[in-house]
C-alpha positions in Angstrom: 1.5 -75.9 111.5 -0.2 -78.6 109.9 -0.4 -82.6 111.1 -1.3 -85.7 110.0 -4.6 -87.2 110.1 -5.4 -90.3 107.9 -3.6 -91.5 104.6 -4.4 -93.8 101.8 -2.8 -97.0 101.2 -2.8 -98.6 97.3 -3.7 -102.4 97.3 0.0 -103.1 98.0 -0.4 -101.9 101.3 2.1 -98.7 101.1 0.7 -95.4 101.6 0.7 -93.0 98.3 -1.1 -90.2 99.6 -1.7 -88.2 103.2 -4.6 -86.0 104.3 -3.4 -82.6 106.2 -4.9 -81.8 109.7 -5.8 -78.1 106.9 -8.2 -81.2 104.9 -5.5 -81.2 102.0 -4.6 -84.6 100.3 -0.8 -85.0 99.6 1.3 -87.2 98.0 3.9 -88.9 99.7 6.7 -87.1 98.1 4.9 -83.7 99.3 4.4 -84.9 102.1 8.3 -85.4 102.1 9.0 -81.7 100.6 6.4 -80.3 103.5 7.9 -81.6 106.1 11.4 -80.6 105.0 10.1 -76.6 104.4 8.4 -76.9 108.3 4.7 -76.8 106.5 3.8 -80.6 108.3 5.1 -80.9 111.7 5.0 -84.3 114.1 6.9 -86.1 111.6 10.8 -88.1 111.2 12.4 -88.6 107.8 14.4 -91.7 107.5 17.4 -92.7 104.4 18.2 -95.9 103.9 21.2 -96.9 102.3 20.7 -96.3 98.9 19.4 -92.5 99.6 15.7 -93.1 99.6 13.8 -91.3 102.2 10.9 -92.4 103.9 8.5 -91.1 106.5 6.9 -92.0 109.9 5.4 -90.2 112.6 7.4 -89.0 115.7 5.3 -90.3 118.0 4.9 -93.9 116.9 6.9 -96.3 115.1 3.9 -96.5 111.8 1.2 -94.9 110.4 -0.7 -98.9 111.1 -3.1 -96.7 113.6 -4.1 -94.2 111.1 -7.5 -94.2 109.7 -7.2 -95.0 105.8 -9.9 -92.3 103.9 -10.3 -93.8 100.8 
């Protein structure tokens, strides 16, 4: 099962993309769809109120301590 290993952030500071511990580059919302299907493992989906759902690893309460690639 894949993991997590860096990400890329736009100048905004919020991650767009995420690279695969199998060297693929995803976008968030794959990233989203992987995890969901079991593909991407070490990773918690949270909604918020309005039904948006964002990601963050299981171990840690950000991605602040991954390395950005790009």
């Amino acid at each position: 099962m894949e993991t997590i290993t860096a990400l890329h952030r736009n100048h905004f500071g919020q991650i767009i993309s995420f690279v695969t511990s199998e060297g693929r580059v995803i976008s968030y919302q794959k990233a989203i769809m992987d995890a969901e299907n079991g593909v991407i493992s070490g990773l918690q989906m949270e909604s918020d109120i309005t039904g948006n759902i964002s990601l963050k690893p299981e171990d840690s309460h950000s991605f602040d301590d991954y390395p950005n690639l790009f």
